[in-house]
N, C-alpha and C positions, 0 to 999 in steps of 0.2 A: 504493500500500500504506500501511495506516495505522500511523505510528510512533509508540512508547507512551516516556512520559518519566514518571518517577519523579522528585524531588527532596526530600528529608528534609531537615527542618530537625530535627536532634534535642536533645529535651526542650521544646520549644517548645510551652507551653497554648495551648487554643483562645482563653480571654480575652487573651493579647496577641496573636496573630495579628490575631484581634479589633479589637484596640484602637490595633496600630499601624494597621489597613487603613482605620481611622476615621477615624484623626488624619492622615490624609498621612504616615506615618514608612514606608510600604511602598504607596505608590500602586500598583504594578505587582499586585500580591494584591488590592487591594482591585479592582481591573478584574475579575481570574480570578473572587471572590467576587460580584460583578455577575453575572457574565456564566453563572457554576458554580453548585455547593452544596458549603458546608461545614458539617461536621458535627462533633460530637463526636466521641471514639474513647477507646473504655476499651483502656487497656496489658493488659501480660499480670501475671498475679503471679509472684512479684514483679513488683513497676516498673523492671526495670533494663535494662539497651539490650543486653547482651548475650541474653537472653531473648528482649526484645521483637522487636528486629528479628529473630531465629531465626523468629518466629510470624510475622512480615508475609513473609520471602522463602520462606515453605512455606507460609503459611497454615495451620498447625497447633500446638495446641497443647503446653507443653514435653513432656507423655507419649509425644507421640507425636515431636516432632524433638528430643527428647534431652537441651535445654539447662535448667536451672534454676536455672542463680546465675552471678555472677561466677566465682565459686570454685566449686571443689567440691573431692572428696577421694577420693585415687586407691583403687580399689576393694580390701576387708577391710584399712585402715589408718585414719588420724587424720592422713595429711599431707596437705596443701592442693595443686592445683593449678588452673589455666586452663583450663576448656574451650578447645577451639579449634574450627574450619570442617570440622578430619576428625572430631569428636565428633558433628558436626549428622548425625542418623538419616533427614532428611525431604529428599526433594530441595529446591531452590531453584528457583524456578518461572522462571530463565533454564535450565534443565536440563530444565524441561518443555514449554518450547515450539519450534518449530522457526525459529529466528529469533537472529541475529549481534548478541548487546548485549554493550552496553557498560556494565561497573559497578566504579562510582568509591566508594571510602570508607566502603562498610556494612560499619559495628563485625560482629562475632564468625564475618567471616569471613578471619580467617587461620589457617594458610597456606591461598594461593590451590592450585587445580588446574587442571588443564587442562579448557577448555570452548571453546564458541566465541564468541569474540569476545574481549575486553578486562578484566580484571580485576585494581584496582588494592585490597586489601582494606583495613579501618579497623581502630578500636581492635578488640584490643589485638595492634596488630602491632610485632613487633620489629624487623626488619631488611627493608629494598628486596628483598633477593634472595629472599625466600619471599612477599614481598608483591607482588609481577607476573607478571600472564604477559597476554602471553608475557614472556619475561627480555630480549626484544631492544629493551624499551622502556624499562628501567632508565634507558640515558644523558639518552633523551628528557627523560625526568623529573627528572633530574638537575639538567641545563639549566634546567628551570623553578627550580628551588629548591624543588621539592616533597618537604612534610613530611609524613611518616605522621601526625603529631597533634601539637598542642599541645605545649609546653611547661608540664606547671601546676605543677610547681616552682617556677619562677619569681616564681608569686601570691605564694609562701609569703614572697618578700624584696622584690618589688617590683613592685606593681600594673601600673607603668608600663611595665616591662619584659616583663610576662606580655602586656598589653595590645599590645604592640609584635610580638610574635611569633603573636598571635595573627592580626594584621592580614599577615602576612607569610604564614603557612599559608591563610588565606582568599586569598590575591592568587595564591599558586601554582597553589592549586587548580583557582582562575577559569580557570586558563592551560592546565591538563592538560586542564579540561573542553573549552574549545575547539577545541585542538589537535584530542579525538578525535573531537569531532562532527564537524570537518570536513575530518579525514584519513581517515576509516575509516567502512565504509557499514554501517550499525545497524539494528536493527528495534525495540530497546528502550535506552533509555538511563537508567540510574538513579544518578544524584549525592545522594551526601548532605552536607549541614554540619554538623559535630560539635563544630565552634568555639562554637557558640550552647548546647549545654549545659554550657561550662566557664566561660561567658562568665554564666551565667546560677548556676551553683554559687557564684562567688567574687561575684559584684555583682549579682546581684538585687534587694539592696538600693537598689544604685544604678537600676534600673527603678523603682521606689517611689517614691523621695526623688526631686524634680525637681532638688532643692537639694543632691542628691550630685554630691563633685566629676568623676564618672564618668559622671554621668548619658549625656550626651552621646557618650560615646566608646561607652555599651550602644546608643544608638538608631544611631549612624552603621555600627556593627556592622549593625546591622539593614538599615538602607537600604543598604547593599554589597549583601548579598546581595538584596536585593529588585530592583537592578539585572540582578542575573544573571536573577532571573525573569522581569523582563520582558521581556530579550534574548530566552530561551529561549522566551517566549509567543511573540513575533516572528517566532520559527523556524518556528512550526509551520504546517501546514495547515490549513486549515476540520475535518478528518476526526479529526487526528490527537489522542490521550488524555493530557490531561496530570494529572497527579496530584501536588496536594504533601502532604506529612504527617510527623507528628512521632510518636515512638514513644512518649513518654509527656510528662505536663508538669509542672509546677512551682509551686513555692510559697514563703512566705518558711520559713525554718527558725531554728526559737527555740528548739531544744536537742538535744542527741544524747541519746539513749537506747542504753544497753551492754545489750543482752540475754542476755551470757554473763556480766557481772558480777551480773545480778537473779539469774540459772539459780546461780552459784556462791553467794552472801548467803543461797538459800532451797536450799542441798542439793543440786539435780537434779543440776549437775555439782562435779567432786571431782576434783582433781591427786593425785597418787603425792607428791608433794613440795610445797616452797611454792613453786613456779615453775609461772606457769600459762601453759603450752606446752601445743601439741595430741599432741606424743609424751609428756605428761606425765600425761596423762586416766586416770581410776581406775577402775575394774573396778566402781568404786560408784556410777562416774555413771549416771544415769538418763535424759539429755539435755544436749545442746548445740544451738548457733546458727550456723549460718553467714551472710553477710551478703543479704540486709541483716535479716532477720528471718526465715528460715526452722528450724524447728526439728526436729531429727533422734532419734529415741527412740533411746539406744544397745542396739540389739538382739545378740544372743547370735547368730552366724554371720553375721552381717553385717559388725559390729566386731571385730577385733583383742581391747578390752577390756567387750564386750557381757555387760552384766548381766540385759536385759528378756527374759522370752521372750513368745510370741505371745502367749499368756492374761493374760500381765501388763500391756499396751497401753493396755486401755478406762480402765483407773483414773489412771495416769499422763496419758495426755490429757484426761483430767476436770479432777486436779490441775494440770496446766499452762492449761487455761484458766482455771480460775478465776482461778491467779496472774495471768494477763493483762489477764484483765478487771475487775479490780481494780486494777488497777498504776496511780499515781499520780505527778505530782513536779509538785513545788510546788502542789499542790492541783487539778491539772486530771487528767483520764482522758487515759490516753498511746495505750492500743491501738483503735481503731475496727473492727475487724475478724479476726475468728480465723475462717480456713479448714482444715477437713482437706483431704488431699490428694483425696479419694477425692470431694468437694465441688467440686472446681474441673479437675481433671487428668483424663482419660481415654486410654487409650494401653497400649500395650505395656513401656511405659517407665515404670510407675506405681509397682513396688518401688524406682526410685532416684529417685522423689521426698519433699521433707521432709514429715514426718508433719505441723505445723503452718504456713501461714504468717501473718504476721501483718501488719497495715495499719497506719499509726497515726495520731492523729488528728492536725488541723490541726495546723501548724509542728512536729510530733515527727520525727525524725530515726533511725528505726531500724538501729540497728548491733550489727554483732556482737562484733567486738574481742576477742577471750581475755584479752588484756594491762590492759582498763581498769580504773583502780583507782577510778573513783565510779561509781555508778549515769548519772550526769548532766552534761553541761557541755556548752558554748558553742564551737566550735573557727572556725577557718578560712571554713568556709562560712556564705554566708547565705540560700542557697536551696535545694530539698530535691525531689525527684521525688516525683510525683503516680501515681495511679492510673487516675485516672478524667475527667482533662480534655486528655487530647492532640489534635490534630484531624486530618480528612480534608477536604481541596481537590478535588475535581476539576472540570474545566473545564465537564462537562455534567450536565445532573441525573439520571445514573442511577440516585441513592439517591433521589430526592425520592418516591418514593411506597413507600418503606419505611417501615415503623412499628418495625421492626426495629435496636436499637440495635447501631451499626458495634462494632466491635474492631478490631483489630490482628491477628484471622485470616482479617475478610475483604478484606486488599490481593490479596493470592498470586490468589486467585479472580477476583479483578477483572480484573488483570492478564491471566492466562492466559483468561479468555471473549473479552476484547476484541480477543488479540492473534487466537484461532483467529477470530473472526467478520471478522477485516482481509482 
């Protein structure tokens, strides 16, 4: 029977996959890329992992599995919460096949439920005891020293430290991974690394610069886990599918952009007070942002303090592109891209999507923020999610005679044909 392996490197562009498989910093990928096809892959819009991976474990876009930001905002209010794994509308294509996997570490599915097989969930999980099942494997894990995720507090006081706990969650991981390949009998296995997007947020820079003091400590990151892959190729059969891929990728980042601070400077939105809190929002506003660049028209029975009604729409989104695509700082164009919802989203789920979202161009850094008091600045991170450069690995050339550009809705597809033709 043929066994199907998933492994996600996340946020990880096609150009360094690329460019370590060239240089010897990941020989074991540069074999699969010999011997496979790898490809491009455009993320979802937004570009953010809890999204994206939504679209690769359904194959569907967010109208139709529900998810569309980091945040969202609990329904007729202005207060912020988490989607979570009971919010996704679409199944997960280990729910559509008939087959015992095992899935380790895909961001925005917590809490777990019961399925068959093995489910250890990713960011943003809070606690071991909603993040297992089954729950009899908690101590198992325990034992490893396994961590839900990173530490990235820590960047914030000390590189070295962040860097040290980072190497600590990848070593655990290694350790759960093999535990269950080789205590538990699987038909699909799907590991992700989520260290390589935190690792690439805070020192990206240090990819760049060979002459950062970091450099080094980015690529042995690297080569760790390109060890695990080639163990995992080792594993397999002549038959068996293996797939690696990243759900979006990366770039350097040369400035944050506040999207709720431009929306407050030019009117759209408006506080009850001088306090700009989202219970604070004025019955005058005309729009807000949630992150990382989605914009929401505040409509009348939707919202709590909804001013627009449906006839008022066309002009307000006119007005809002314009401002976009004009928006400058320090003399360069910040937005590359303005989509309506009804442009990119199709689904059942198409009224709880944001009426704009926005792309932005090279190194702009789109955020939402309510709180930020400049248009602009420089923070903590030096790399920034991409749209349009993440990649697909797989071991045999199913795609190569596609003219057809991949996405991130069609893994789910891949998965489930290969698993039913085993």
């Amino acid at each position: 029977m043929r066994k199907i392996v998933i492994i996600g490197l996340d946020g990880v562009p096609f150009e360094l996959i690329k460019d370590f498989s060239d240089k010897g910093v990941m020989p074991n990928t540069s074999q699969i890329i010999q011997e496979g096809d790898l490809k491009y892959m455009s993320s979802s819009l937004p570009e953010v992992s809890s999204v994206a991976w939504s679209s690769i474990i359904t194959g569907k876009n967010p109208a139709e599995h529900g998810i569309f930001g980091f945040t969202e905002l609990y329904p007729y209010s202005y207060n912020l919460r988490f989607p979570s794994f009971a919010d996704l509308k679409a199944k997960p294509f280990w729910e559509e096949v008939q087959k015992d996997s095992i899935i380790i570490n895909v961001p925005a599915t917590y809490p777990v439920k019961e399925m068959r097989g093995v489910h250890i969930s990713g960011f943003i999980s809070i606690d071991l005891e909603r993040s297992v099942y089954p729950k009899e494997l908690i101590p198992k894990l325990k034992e490893f020293g396994y961590r839900l995720d990173v530490d990235s507090e820590k960047a914030h006081t000390s590189l070295e430290l962040f860097l040290e706990d980072l190497d600590k969650t990848l070593s655990a991981r290694i350790k759960a991974y093999r535990y269950f390949w080789e205590s538990y009998k699987w038909g699909i296995f799907m590991l992700v690394f989520t260290g390589t997007d935190r690792l690439m947020h805070f020192l990206w820079s240090a990819y760049e610069d060979k002459n950062n003091k970091y450099h080094q400590h980015f690529l042995n990151h690297f080569r760790k886990i390109d060890e695990v892959i080639g163990e995992i190729n080792n594993r397999l059969n002549r038959d068996d599918l293996l797939i690696l891929l990243s759900d979006h990728g990366f770039e350097m980042l040369d400035k944050d952009v506040y999207i709720n601070y431009l929306l407050r400077e030019k009117g759209f939105l408006q506080f009850e007070d001088t306090q700009p809190e989202w219970r604070n929002i004025s019955s005058e506003s005309l729009a807000f942002a949630l992150d990382p660049a989605r914009i929401y028209l505040n409509l009348k029975g939707k919202y709590p303090k909804g001013r627009l009604g449906r006839e008022d729409k066309e002009i307000v989104l006119q007005d809002l592109e314009g401002l976009f695509s004009s928006l400058e700082v320090e003399g360069k164009k910040v937005i590359k891209s303005i989509y309506r919802k009804e442009e990119i989203y199709k689904g059942p789920f198409l009224e709880s999507a944001p009426d704009l979202v926005l792309v932005g161009e090279k190194g702009f850094n789109l955020k939402a923020n309510i709180k930020a008091k400049n248009l602009s600045d420089k923070g903590i991170f030096t790399g920034k999610h991409t749209q349009d450069n993440a990649f697909l690995l797989i071991n045999r050339d199913l795609l190569k005679n596609s003219s057809k550009k991949t996405s991130v809705f069609d893994v789910a597809k891949i998965v489930i044909e290969n698993s039913e033709n085993s």
